[in-house]
N, C-alpha and C positions, 0 to 999 in steps of 0.2 A: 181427328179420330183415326186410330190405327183400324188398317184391311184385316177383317177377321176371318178363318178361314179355320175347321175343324178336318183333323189327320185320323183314318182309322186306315191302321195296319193289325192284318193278323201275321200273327209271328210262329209259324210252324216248323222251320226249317233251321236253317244255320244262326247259330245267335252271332257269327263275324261277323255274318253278312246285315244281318240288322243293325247291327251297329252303325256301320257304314252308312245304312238308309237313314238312320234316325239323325247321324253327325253332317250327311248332306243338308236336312229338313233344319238342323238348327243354324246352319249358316247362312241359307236362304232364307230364312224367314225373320232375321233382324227386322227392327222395327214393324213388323208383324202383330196381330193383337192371335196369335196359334194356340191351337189346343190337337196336341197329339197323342190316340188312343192306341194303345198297343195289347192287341189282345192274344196273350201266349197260352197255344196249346198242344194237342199233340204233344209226340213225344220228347221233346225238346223244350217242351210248357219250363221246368225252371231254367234251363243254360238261359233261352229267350229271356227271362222276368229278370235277372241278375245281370246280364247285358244290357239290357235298358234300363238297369237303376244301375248303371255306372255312370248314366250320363244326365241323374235327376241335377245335378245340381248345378252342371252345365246351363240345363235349359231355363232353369230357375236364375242365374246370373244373366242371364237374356231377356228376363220378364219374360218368359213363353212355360206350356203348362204341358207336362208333361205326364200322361195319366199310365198306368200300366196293369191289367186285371187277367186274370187267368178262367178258363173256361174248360171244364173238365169232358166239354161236347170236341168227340173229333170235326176235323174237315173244313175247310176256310170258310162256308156259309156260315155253318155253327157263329164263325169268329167274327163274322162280318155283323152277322147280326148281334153279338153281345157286344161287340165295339158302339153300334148305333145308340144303344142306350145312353152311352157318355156323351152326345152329341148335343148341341145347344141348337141347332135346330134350323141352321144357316148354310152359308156353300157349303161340302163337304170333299172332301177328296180322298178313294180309295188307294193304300198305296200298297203295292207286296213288298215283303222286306227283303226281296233280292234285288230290288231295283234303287238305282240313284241319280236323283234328280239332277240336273244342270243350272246355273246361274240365273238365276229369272226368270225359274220357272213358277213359283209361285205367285207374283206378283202377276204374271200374265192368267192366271188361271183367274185370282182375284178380280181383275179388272175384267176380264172376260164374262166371268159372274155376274156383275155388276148392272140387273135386268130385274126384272116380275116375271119375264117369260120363262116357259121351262126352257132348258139348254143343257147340253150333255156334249163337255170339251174330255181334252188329252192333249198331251203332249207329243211333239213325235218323238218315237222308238229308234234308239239309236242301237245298234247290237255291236259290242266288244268283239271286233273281226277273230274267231276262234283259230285254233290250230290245227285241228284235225281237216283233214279235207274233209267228210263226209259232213264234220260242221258246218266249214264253211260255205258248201255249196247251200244247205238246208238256207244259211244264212243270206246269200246270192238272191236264194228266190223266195222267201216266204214271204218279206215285208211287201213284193211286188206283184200279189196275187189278186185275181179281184174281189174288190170288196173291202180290202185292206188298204191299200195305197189313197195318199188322198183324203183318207177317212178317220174316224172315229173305232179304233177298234178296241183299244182300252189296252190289254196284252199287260195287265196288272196296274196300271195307272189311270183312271179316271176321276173327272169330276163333276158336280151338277151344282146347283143352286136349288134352295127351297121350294121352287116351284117344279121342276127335277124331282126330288126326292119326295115328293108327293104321286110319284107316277106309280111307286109300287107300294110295298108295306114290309115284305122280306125278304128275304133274300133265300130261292131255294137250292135245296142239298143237290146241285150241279157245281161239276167244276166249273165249267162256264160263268161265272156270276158278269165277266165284262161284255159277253156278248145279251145275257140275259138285260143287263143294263140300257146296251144298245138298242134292243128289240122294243122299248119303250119311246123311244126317239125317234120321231121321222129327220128324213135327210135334211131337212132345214133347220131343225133343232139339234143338228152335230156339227160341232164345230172344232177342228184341229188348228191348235194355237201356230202360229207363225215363230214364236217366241219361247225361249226353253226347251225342253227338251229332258229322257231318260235313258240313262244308260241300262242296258240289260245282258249279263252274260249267259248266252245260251250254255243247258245242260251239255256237258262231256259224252260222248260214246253208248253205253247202254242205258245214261239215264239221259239223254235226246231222246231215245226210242221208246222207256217207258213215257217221259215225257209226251208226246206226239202220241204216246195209246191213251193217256188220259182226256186231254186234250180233245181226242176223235171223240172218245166217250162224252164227254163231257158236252160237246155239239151234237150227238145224237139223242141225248137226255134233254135236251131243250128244246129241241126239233117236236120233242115228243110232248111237251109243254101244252095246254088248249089255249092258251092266249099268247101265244104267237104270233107274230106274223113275217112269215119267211122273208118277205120282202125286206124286210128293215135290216136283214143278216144278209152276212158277205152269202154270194152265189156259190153253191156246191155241187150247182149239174153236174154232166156229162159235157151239155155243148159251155160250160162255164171253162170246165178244166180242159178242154180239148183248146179252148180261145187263149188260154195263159199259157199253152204249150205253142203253140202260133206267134205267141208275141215275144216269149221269151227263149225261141228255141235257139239266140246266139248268144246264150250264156253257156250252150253246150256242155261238157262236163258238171257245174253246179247244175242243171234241170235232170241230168241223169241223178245225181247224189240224191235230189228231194224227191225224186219217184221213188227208188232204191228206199229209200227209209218211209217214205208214206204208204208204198205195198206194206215194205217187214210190220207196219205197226196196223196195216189191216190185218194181216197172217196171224197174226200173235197177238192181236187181244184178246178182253175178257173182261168180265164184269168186273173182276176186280181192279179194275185201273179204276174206279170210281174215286170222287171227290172224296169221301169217306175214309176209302182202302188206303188212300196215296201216301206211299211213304219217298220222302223225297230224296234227295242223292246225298249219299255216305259224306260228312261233315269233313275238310279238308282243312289241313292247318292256313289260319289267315294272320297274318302280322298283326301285332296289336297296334291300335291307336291309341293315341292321349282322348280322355273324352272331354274334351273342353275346344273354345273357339280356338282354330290353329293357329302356331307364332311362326312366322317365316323369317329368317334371318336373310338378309340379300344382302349379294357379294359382287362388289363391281370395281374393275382394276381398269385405270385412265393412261393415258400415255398421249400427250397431246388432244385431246379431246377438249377442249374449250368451247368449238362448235359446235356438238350434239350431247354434252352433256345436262343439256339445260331440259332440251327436250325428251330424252330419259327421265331421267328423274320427275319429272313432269309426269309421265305414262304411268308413274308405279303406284297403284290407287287398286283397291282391292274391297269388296262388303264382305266376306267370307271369311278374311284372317286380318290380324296385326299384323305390320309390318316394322322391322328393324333394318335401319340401313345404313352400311359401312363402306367406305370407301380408300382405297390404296393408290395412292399416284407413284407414278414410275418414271420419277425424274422427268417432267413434262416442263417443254421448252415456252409455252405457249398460252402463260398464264393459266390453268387448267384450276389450280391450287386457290389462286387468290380469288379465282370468282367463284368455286364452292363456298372459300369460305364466307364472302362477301354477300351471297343470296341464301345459302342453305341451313337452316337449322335441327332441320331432323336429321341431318347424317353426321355419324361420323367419321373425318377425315384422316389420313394418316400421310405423310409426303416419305418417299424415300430419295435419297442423294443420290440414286446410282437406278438405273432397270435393274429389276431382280427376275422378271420373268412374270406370263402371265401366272404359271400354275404354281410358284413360290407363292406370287403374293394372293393365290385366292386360299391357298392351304393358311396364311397367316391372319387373314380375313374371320375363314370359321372358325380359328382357333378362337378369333376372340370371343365369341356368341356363346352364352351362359348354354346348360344344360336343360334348360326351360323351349329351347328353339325343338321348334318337331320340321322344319323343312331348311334346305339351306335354296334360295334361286340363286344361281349365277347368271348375271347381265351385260354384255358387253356395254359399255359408254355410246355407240354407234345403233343405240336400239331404242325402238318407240314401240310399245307394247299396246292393245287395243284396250279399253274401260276397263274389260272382265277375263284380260287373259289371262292374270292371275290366278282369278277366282274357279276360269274352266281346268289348269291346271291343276290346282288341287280334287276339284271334280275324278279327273282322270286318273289321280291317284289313288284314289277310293275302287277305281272300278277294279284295280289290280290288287289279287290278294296274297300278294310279299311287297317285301319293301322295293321301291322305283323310282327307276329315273325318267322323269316326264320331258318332254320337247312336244312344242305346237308349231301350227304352221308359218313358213317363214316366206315372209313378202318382200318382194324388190320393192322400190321408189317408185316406181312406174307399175306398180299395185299388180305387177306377176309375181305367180310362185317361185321360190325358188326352192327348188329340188336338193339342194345337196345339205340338208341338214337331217335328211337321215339316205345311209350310206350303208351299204356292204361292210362285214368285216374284211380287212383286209387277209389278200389271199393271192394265188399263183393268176388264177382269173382274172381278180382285179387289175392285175398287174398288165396283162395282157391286153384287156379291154380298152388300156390309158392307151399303151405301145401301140396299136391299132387307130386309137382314135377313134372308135366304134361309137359314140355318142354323137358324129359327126357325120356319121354316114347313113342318110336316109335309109329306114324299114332294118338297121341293124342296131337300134336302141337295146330292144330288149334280148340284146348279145350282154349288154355292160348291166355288171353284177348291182352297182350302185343305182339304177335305173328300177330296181326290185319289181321286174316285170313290166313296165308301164305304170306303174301305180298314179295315181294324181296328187297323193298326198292329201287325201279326206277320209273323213271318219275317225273313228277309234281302233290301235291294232299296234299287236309289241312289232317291235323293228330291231333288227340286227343293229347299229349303232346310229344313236344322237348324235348331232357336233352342238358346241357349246355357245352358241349366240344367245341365249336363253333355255337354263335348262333348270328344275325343278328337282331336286335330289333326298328323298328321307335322309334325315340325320343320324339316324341308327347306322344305316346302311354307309353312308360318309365313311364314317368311324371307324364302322368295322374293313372298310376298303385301303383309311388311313389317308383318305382324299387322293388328289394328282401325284402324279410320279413326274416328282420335279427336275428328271431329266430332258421333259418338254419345257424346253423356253416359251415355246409359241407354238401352236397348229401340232394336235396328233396326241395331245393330255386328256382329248374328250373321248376320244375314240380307244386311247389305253384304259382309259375306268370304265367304258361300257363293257367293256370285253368281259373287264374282272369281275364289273359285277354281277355278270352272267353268271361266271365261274363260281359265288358264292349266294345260288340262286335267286339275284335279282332278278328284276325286270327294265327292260326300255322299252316303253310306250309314248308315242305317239298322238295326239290329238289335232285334230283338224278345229276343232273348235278355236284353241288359243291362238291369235293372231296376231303376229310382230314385223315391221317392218323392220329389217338390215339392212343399213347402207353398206358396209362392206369395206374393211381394209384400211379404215378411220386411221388405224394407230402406228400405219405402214409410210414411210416418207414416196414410194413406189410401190406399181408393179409388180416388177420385178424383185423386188425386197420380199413384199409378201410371197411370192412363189418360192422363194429360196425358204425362205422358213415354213410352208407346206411341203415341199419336196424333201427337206429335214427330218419334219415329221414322217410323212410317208416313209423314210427310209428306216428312221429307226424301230415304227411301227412292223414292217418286214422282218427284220434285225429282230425283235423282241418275241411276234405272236404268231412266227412261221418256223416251220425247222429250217434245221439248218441249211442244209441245200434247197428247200423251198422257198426261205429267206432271200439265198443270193442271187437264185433265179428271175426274183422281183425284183431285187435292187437291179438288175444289170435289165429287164425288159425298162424298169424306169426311165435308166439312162438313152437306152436305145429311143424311148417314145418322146424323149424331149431331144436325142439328137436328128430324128425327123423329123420334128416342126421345125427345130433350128434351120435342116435341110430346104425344108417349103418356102420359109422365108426368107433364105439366099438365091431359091431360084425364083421368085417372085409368084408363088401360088399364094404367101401369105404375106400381110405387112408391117405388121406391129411392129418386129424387132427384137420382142421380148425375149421371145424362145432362143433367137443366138445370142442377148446376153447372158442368158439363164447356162448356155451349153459354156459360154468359154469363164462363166464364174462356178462350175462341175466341183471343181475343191472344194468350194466352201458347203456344199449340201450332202454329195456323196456319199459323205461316213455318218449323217445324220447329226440328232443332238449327244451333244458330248455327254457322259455318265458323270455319275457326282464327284469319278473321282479324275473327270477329265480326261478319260482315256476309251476311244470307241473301241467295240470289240468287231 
């Protein structure tokens, strides 16, 4: 018997962004027995109802049930409660339509369910690392406040079981409906899933600030409630808020941001922030999506890979999408060819006589992929991707609303991060940083631009540039970039298309979620091999997305930074070796990758 579980979202706001939520809900909930109610009102009542019947027939090729009704009552209570009518009367799960679920996160919710006692879960809240500082700080501290952390707080995602949804009757005209929820729950009957997880993008600039006046309102109208009980709600003393300031006063600058905007939206309320009143933030162009399950086309170029190719291919397993898979050898000396085609029948294989390069042959890859494909992954042959990193990348492409380039976290062998898969654009800084060796030098890390502060490399949050061990790319976006700029042979093709597709307001995001292990330099006979074709690229990267004189400033601290390691390890501070062969084979990297038409400028 399939896990049954009933969906009510009210749909007030942005009909992109429901989309999104609803195309999340239909990839997690395969093999699911789902029924999702979508109740559009407010003012946006039809873009919402026409948005979510783009995607009836999606849901219906899934066997899942897809309900959509309109409600001429302002205010998400109104919604929530003519959503409940459609309910069969079992778990339910509240969900706002700005939010998007993660990979299993239903299933945990189901199985969590799965009692006669009341119980009141959620998911944990994951927030889209924003851009503005005064954002980001609100964001720093608010999931960490008491009452919150740890807990059950709902924050537009919750769910109960029928013995649960027996604790109330409706839902009232408070914005608060997750805390009202909570307030029925003692601390043993909440429980925060271990498992899945939602993404949420906090409001921009002044609608943060209406936001956060609603929000107050909306906990002072419940406060004001007669069956209450304050205890079962997060703490909102005096010594509450004085004790969160104590614990988190070495977040420093973010604890000043979330005072600053929790005064202004004392200063400046008013009744009308009410659940009722609330009109939400001015509707922002979003990319459109296909509404159907997503097709990913994956592109993977081999070049002696015989020994990790088994176990790639192995890793590429996805419940969220189709997958299509093609594969281009580059003259591989090492049998690579005959044991694809010996084991493999889902892919197809292509040999060429000659190396063509990585970024030649991943452009001739997507070339082949029908017009049906909505993602292209590119995968190095030297990569073991986790169950669902997949499926958490396309997650994170939802949370971005333009087309993007996704990268997840990248693991060494010995299951450490490795940092250098997102990186600074390259710049005079950079250049300096290398020349220096500053990543080398205790407490002068976050001197080196590519260190992006300390960051650890968690969560969700756009980044200056991917590198290409595993990256996720819209197809649209591909297209319109015209793929790699096949003047990269190897090292420095990822980092030219991030740039550009800044330039034609993409995105590069980030996810901590998607997890891949890299062995690193598979397809390099050396060392020293691979450095000569990074310091290639590095050079022509200079050369291409610096001025002129900013350009040769770089290229010449380059050489200086690799003729003092050469230096260290002549006078015996290093040992390798590498760096003085790297310094007396200088010709062959120097001038970079050659131009198409063979000549560096």
């Amino acid at each position: 018997m399939k896990p049954i579980l009933d969906v009510v979202i009210p749909a007030g706001g942005d009909a992109g962004l429901l989309q999104r939520c609803l195309f999340a809900l239909l990839c997690d909930g395969v093999g699911m027995d789902l029924r999702v109610v979508v109740v559009a009102n407010g003012l946006a009542s039809r873009r919402n109802q026409e948005s979510a019947q783009a995607l009836l027939t999606a849901f219906e090729d899934e066997r899942q049930r897809l309900i959509i009704v309109t409600s001429s009552c302002p205010g998400k209570a109104a919604a929530l409660n003519r959503g409940d009518c459609e309910r069969r009367g079992g778990a339910v799960l509240y969900l706002d339509a700005d939010t998007i679920i993660l990979p299993g996160t239903l299933a945990a919710i189901v199985a969590s369910l799965a009692t006669h006692e009341p119980l009141l879960v959620a998911p944990t809240m994951v927030l889209v690392r924003p851009e503005g500082w005064l954002e980001r700080g609100f964001a720093s501290v608010w999931p960490r406040l008491s009452g919150m952390e740890n807990d059950v707080v709902g924050a537009g995602v919750y769910a109960t079981n029928a013995a649960g949804r027996r604790r109330w009757s409706e839902f009232p005209p408070i914005a608060a409906d997750d805390l009202f929820v909570r307030s029925r729950f003692g601390r043993n009957e909440r429980k925060l899933l271990a498992a899945g997880g939602f993404l949420f993008n906090l409001p921009r600039g002044s609608d943060l600030l209406r936001a956060k006046r609603r929000w107050d309102h909306g906990n002072r109208s419940l406060a004001r409630l007669h069956d209450v009980q304050p205890g079962k709600l997060p703490a909102r003393s005096l010594r509450s808020r004085v004790g969160d300031a104590a614990r988190l006063w070495r977040e420093g600058p973010a604890l000043v941001c979330f005072v600053m905007l929790a005064l202004s939206a004392r200063l400046t309320r008013g009744e009308k922030d009410s659940a009722a009143a609330w009109i939400g933030p001015k509707p922002r162009p979003i990319a459109a999506i296909t509404p159907r399950r997503p097709r990913i086309g994956i592109c993977i170029v081999t070049h002696n890979n015989a020994d990790e190719i088994g176990a790639c291919l192995a890793s590429l397993t996805s419940r969220w999408s189709d997958l299509s898979i093609r594969i281009e050898d580059n003259a591989s000396a090492d049998g690579t060819v005959d044991l694809l085609r010996r084991t493999e029948c889902r892919t197809k294989i292509r040999a060429n006589p000659v190396n063509r390069g990585f970024a030649a042959s991943v452009n001739r890859l997507a070339a082949d992929f029908d017009e049906e494909i909505d993602h292209l992954l590119l995968v190095n042959p030297d990569v073991e991707l986790a169950p669902d990193a997949i499926d958490q990348l396309i997650a994170a492409s939802l949370a971005s609303e333009t087309e993007a380039i996704v990268g997840g976290r990248m693991m060494r062998s010995d299951g450490s991060i490795d940092p250098t898969n997102c990186l600074a654009e390259p710049s005079l800084r950079q250049s300096i940083a290398f020349a220096l060796g500053l990543r080398r030098w205790p407490g002068c890390e976050w001197l080196d631009p590519d260190a992006l502060g300390g960051w650890c490399r968690s969560g969700i949050r756009t980044v200056p540039v991917l590198t290409g061990a595993t990256l996720l790319i819209n197809r649209a976006l591909w297209d319109r970039l015209g793929g790699f700029d096949e003047q990269y042979f190897l090292y420095g093709e990822d980092v030219d298309l991030c740039i550009r597709a800044k330039r034609l307001s993409g995105t590069t995001l980030f996810t901590g979620f998607a997890r891949y292990v890299h062995r690193g330099g598979a397809s390099s006979p050396s060392d020293t091999q691979r450095w000569i074709a990074i310091l290639r690229g590095k050079m022509s990267l200079y050369r291409q997305h610096l001025s002129p004189l900013g350009g040769r400033l770089a290229q010449r601290l380059l050489l200086g930074g690799v003729a003092l390691r050469a230096m260290a390890e002549t006078s015996g501070l290093a040992g390798t070796g590498m760096w003085r062969e790297l310094w007396q084979s200088r010709d062959l990297w120097r001038r970079g990758w050659l131009r198409p038409d063979n000549s560096a400028k």
